[in-house]
N, C-alpha and C positions, 0 to 999 in steps of 0.2 A: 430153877435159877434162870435167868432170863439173860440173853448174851446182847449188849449192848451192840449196837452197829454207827461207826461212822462213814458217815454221808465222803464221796469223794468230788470236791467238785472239779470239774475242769479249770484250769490255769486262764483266768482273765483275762484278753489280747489289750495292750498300753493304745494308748493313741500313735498318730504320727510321732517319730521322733524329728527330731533337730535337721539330722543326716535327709530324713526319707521327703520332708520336706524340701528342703533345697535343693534338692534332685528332680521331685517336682516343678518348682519354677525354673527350675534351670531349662525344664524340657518345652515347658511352655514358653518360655524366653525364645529358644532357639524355633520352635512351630512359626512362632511370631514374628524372628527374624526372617522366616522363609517365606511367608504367606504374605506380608505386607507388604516388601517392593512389587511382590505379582500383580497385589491389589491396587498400586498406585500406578505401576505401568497398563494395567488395564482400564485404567479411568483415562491417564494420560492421553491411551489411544481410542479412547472413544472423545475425546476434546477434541483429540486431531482432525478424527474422520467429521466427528460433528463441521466443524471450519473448513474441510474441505469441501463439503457437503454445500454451505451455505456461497464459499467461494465458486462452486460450479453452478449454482443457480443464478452468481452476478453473469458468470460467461455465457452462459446461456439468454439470459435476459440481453447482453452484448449483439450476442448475434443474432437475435430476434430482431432489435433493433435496427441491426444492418441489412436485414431484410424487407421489412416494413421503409425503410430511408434509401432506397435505391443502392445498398451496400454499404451506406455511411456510417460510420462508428459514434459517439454520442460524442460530443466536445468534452473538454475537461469544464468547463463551466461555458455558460449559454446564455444571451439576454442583456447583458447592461452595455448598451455600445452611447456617448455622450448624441451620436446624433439621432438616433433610434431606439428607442429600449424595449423593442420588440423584435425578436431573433425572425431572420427570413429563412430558415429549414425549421419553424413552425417550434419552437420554444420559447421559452418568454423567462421574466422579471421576476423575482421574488420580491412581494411590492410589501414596505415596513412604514406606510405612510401613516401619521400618527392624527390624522384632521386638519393639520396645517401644513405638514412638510414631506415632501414626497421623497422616499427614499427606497431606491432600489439596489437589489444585489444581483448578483449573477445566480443563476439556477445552476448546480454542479451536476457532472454524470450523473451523481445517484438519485437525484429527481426526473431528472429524463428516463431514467428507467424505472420510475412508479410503476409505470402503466403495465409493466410485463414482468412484475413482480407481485402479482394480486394487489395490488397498491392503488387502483384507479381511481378512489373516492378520497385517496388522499391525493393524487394527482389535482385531482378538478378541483380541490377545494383551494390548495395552495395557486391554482392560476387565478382565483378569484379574490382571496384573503387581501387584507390589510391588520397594522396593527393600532387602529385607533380604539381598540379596548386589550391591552394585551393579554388579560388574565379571560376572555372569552376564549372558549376552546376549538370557536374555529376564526383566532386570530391566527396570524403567520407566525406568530412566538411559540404560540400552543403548538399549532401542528409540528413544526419544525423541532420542539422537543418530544415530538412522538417514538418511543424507543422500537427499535423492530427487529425483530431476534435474526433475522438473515444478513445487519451490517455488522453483527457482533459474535466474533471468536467467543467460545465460551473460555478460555482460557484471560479472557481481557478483565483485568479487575475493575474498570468501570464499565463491564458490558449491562449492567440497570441502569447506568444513568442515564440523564434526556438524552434523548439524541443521539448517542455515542455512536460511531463509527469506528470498526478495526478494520476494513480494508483500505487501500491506498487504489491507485492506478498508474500504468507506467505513463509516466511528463520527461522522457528524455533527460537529454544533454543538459549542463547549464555551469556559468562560471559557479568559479566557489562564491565567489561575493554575492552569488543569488540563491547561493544553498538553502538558507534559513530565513530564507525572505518572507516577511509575515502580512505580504500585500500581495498582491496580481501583478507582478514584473516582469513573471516567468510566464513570456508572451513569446509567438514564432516567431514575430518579427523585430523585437526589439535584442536578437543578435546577431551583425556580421561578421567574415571571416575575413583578416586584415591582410590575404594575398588574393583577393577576388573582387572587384568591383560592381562585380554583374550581381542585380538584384534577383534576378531569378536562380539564379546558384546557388549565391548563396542562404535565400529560404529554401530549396529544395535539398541541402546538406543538412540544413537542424531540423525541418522535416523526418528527415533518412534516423533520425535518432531517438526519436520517440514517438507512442502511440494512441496518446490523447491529448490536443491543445484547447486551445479555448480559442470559441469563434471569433471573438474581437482581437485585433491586429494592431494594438493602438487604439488610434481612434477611427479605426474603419474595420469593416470583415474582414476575414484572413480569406484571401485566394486558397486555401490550402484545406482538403476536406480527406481524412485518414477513412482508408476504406479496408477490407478484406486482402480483397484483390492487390492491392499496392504492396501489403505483404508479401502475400503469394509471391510475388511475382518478385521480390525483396530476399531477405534474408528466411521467407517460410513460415508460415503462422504456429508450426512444431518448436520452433527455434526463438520464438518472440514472446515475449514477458508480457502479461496483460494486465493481472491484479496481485497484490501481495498484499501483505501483513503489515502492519504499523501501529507498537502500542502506545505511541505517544501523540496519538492523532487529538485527542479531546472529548469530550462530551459539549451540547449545543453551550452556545454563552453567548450569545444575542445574534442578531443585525451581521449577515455574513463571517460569521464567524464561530469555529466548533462545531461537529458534529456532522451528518449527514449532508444538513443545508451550509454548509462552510463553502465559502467562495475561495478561501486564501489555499495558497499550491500545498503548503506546508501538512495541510490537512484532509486533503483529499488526493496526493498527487505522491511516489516515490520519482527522485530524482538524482543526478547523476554527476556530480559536481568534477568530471575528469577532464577537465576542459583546460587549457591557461586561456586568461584573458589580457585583455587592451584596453583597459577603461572595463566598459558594461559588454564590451565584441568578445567572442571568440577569434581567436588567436593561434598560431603556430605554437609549439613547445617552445618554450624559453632555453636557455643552459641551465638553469637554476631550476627545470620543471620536467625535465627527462623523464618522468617516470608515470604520465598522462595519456592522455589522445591527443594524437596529435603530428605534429612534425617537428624536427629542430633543425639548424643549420639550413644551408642556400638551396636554392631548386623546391624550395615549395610545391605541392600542386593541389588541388581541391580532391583530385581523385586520390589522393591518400591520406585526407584531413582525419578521417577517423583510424586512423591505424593508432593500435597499441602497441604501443612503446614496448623493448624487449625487456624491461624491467619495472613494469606498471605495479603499481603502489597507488591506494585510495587515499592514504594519508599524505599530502602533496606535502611536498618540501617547505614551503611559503604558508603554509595554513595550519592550524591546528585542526581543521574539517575533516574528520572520521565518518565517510558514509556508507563503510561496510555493514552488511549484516549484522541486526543483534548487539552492535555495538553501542553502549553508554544508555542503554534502557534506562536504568535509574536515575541516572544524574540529568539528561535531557530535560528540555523546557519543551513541553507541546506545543507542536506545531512548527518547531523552527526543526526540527531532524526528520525530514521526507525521505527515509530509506528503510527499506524494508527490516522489521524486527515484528521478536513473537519471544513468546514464556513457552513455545514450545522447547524443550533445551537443547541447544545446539544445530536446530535450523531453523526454518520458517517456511510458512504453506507457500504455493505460488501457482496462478493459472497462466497455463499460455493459450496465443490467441488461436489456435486450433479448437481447446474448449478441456482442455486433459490438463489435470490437475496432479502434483508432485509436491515434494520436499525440497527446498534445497537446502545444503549443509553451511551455515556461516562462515567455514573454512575454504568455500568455493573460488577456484584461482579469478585473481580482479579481471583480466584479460577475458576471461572466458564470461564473467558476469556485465561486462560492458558488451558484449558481443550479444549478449541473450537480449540484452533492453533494445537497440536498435534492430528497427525493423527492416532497416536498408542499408546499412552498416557495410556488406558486400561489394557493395559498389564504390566505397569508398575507404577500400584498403583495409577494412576486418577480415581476420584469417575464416574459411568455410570451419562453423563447427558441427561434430558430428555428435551422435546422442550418446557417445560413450565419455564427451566432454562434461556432462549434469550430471 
């Protein structure tokens, strides 16, 4: 008889359950929670260092320049003066002449420093260009919308387009009425100071307040040529603002205007709207503007025209003008908000004119950030800052 045998098999394992699953994602959830802010702070910080990076090649290309120029720092724009349109410290015209009508614009910093930013074929071509073919690529249109990765933050959402610029340069002092000025107005000389008579004071005070003008003075040269040394010997080239961030500067859009080749302040220039005015002058503090540069009440003097007020506010009483840090990025019209901002969040890059490059935080007291833009500010009643002040 034959003894039947059953087979015993082992117990089948089920798949995932319900439970074991979602225990899974959950864990993946929470890996992902951990690892992702890591991964966007570490891009973050390589945008940053990237733009610091490209911002330390402008100050360098700066002081290259003030070497080669007997110490002289590049104008804020260069070349179009109504009786000359040929710069006498060897700059020139961006000429948009179209076969019958000759039109030129001002050359800005950042064309003056082509030549010390591996840029020198585009240097030489734009001193020769016109645009009586504009769609030729070595028209002054074309070149002018040539994009160049060292004027662009990579953080800047138009940094591919033509042209695009995201640094600025410090352009001082200026009323508020000239804040968002989308023309050439913000000139050294077209402001006095309405308890001084004497012409030489009073350029040598809006001078004291910022770091790049523009060579035309009106309708003549400016007497007035920003050097190194005048820092130095100032409020300190450690202590002085040279290039910042601005994302509302533009991409190119013709004829002086936009982008690298832009002539207008608004777009190549951060500025400083803490001033009250008298008309288009600088002015004493008002009663109604206490919270400025400036003075209020009797006894005036020139040697305290830049002091800060003990309760300075950017946002002046009389103006809806916000020229802090970082403020109103979205809402701004390019080219009319020349103050520094950045998508870095909660500060913005900035070179000073030593050549060292930093953070500052948007939060940074007003008093101490009018103090950093002027270069001679000391001599005119700015309290001494120390580097425990940035």
């Amino acid at each position: 008889m034959k003894r039947q045998q059953t087979l015993i098999r082992p117990p089948q394992r089920a798949g995932f359950t319900l439970i074991e699953l979602l225990v899974v994602i959950s864990i993946i959830a929470v890996l992902a929670s951990l690892i992702l802010p890591g991964v966007q702070n570490a891009r973050e910080a390589a945008r940053r260092t990237q733009c610091l990076n490209n911002m330390k090649n402008i100050a360098l290309a700066v002081h290259n320049f003030a070497t080669n120029n007997n110490g002289r720092l590049p104008y804020l724009t260069t070349g179009v003066i109504p009786s000359a349109l040929t710069s006498n410290d060897g700059g020139f015209a961006l000429s948009y002449y179209d076969g019958t009508t000759d039109e030129f614009r001002e050359a800005p910093w950042t064309v003056q420093l082509l030549p010390l930013m591996d840029q020198t074929p585009l240097y030489e071509r734009l001193q020769t260009s016109d645009d009586q073919v504009p769609s030729d690529p070595n028209s002054t249109r074309s070149l002018a919308s040539t994009n160049l990765e060292v004027f662009n933050c990579p953080n800047d959402q138009n940094s591919d387009a033509a042209g695009n610029l995201s640094y600025v340069v410090n352009g001082g002092y200026c009323t508020t009425g000239r804040f968002d000025d989308t023309n050439n107005d913000h000139q050294l000389g077209v402001y006095g100071w309405s308890f001084t008579t004497n012409a030489a004071e009073e350029l040598q005070a809006t001078f004291s307040t910022g770091v790049f003008w523009r060579e035309n003075d009106g309708d003549v040269r400016s007497s007035k040529k920003m050097t190194l040394d005048f820092i130095s010997r100032g409020d300190g080239q450690s202590n002085t603002l040279m290039v910042s961030e601005n994302m509302n500067t533009g991409a190119y859009a013709g004829p002086g205007s936009g982008g690298w080749a832009s002539e207008r302040t608004g777009e190549i220039a951060f500025l400083l709207p803490a001033i009250a005015s008298s008309g288009s002058n600088i002015a004493e503090l008002t009663t109604a503007e206490t919270s400025g540069i400036g003075q209020s009440g009797s006894g005036k003097s020139l040697g305290l025209a830049l002091r800060a007020s003990t309760g300075e506010d950017f946002v002046l009483p009389s103006t809806t003008v916000d020229c802090r840090i970082n403020q109103n990025i979205n809402g701004a019209t390019n080219g009319q908000v020349p103050r520094p901002s950045s998508l870095h969040p909660g500060i913005v890059n900035v070179m000073f004119c030593d050549g060292h490059g930093q953070t500052l935080s948007q939060d940074i007291n007003d008093g101490v950030y009018a103090g950093l833009m002027s270069p001679n500010g000391g001599d005119y009643g700015q309290d001494i800052l120390g580097s425990g002040d940035f």
